[in-house]
C-alpha positions, 0 to 999 in steps of 0.5 A: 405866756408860760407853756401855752402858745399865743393863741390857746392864750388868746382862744382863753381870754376870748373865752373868759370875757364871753364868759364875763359878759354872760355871767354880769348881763351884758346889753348888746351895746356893751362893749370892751375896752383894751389897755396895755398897762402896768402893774399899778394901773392895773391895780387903779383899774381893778378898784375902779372897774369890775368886772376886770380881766387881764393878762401878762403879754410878752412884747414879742407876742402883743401884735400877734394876739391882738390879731388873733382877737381882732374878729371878736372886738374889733373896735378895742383892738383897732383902738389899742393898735392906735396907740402901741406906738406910744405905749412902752411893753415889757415884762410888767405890763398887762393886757386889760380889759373891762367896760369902763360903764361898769363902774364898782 
Protein backbone atom coordinates (compact mmCIF):
# COMPACT_ATOMS: atom_id res chain seq x y z
CA UNK A 1 0.00 0.00 0.00
CA UNK A 2 3.08 2.27 -0.60
CA UNK A 3 4.28 4.75 2.32
CA UNK A 4 1.03 5.27 3.83
CA UNK A 5 -0.32 2.83 6.62
CA UNK A 6 -3.34 0.58 6.28
CA UNK A 7 -5.55 3.00 8.01
CA UNK A 8 -4.81 6.56 6.31
CA UNK A 9 -5.24 3.98 3.42
CA UNK A 10 -8.45 3.20 4.53
CA UNK A 11 -9.71 6.76 6.43
CA UNK A 12 -8.72 7.85 2.14
CA UNK A 13 -11.07 5.13 0.44
CA UNK A 14 -13.89 6.21 3.05
CA UNK A 15 -13.28 9.61 2.01
CA UNK A 16 -13.20 9.12 -1.57
CA UNK A 17 -16.55 7.11 -1.83
CA UNK A 18 -18.41 9.92 0.54
CA UNK A 19 -16.90 11.89 -1.93
CA UNK A 20 -18.53 9.91 -4.78
CA UNK A 21 -21.66 9.27 -3.65
CA UNK A 22 -21.94 13.38 -2.66
CA UNK A 23 -20.67 14.24 -6.19
CA UNK A 24 -23.11 11.29 -8.42
CA UNK A 25 -26.46 12.19 -5.75
CA UNK A 26 -26.57 9.12 -3.84
CA UNK A 27 -30.25 8.30 -2.60
CA UNK A 28 -30.05 7.18 1.03
CA UNK A 29 -30.85 3.58 -0.36
CA UNK A 30 -27.81 3.39 -2.44
CA UNK A 31 -25.42 1.34 -0.98
CA UNK A 32 -21.68 0.01 -2.03
CA UNK A 33 -20.72 -3.15 -2.96
CA UNK A 34 -17.02 -4.57 -2.22
CA UNK A 35 -15.30 -6.91 -4.33
CA UNK A 36 -11.87 -8.54 -4.36
CA UNK A 37 -10.87 -8.96 -7.97
CA UNK A 38 -8.21 -9.08 -10.61
CA UNK A 39 -7.10 -6.88 -12.80
CA UNK A 40 -9.17 -7.82 -15.93
CA UNK A 41 -12.28 -7.91 -13.62
CA UNK A 42 -11.52 -4.83 -12.62
CA UNK A 43 -11.47 -3.78 -15.92
CA UNK A 44 -15.03 -5.58 -16.95
CA UNK A 45 -16.35 -3.74 -13.82
CA UNK A 46 -15.08 -0.05 -14.83
CA UNK A 47 -16.95 -0.32 -18.34
CA UNK A 48 -19.84 -1.62 -16.58
CA UNK A 49 -20.13 0.59 -13.58
CA UNK A 50 -19.55 4.17 -12.69
CA UNK A 51 -18.67 5.46 -10.75
CA UNK A 52 -16.03 2.99 -9.74
CA UNK A 53 -13.41 2.94 -7.13
CA UNK A 54 -10.60 1.07 -6.32
CA UNK A 55 -7.71 0.18 -4.48
CA UNK A 56 -4.52 -2.57 -4.50
CA UNK A 57 -4.65 -4.16 -1.14
CA UNK A 58 -1.77 -6.34 0.06
CA UNK A 59 -3.03 -10.16 1.35
CA UNK A 60 -1.48 -9.32 4.75
CA UNK A 61 -3.21 -5.95 5.24
CA UNK A 62 -7.06 -7.25 3.55
CA UNK A 63 -8.64 -8.40 7.22
CA UNK A 64 -7.41 -5.27 8.77
CA UNK A 65 -8.86 -2.68 6.38
CA UNK A 66 -11.90 -4.07 6.20
CA UNK A 67 -11.94 -3.67 9.82
CA UNK A 68 -11.03 -0.33 9.66
CA UNK A 69 -14.25 -0.05 7.05
CA UNK A 70 -16.66 -2.07 8.46
CA UNK A 71 -18.78 0.95 10.71
CA UNK A 72 -19.04 3.04 7.37
CA UNK A 73 -20.42 -0.14 5.16
CA UNK A 74 -21.23 -2.84 7.18
CA UNK A 75 -23.25 -4.71 4.84
CA UNK A 76 -20.62 -4.85 1.99
CA UNK A 77 -17.99 -5.77 4.41
CA UNK A 78 -19.93 -8.55 6.06
CA UNK A 79 -20.70 -9.68 2.76
CA UNK A 80 -16.83 -9.59 1.47
CA UNK A 81 -16.02 -11.25 4.70
CA UNK A 82 -18.36 -14.06 3.51
CA UNK A 83 -16.86 -15.04 0.79
CA UNK A 84 -12.58 -14.45 1.43
CA UNK A 85 -12.27 -17.84 2.14
CA UNK A 86 -12.79 -18.33 -1.51
CA UNK A 87 -11.27 -15.58 -2.96
CA UNK A 88 -7.46 -15.87 -4.00
CA UNK A 89 -5.58 -12.42 -2.79
CA UNK A 90 -2.22 -11.40 -4.23
CA UNK A 91 -0.63 -8.83 -5.58
CA UNK A 92 -3.10 -8.26 -8.79
CA UNK A 93 -5.78 -7.96 -6.89
CA UNK A 94 -7.94 -5.02 -6.16
CA UNK A 95 -10.23 -4.11 -3.59
CA UNK A 96 -13.67 -2.17 -5.78
CA UNK A 97 -16.21 -0.65 -5.12
CA UNK A 98 -19.11 0.84 -7.06
CA UNK A 99 -23.27 0.21 -6.94
CA UNK A 100 -24.12 -2.10 -9.10
CA UNK A 101 -27.67 0.01 -9.81
CA UNK A 102 -25.36 2.68 -11.28
CA UNK A 103 -25.04 1.14 -14.36
CA UNK A 104 -22.95 3.28 -17.45
Amino acid sequence: MGTKTVSQNASSFLYELNNAQHEYGFKSVDEWVLDLVTLEKKSSLESMYYPILFLQVPAEDIKEFLALIEKKLSAAVALLNSQLGSKAINKDTYLVAYNPARLK
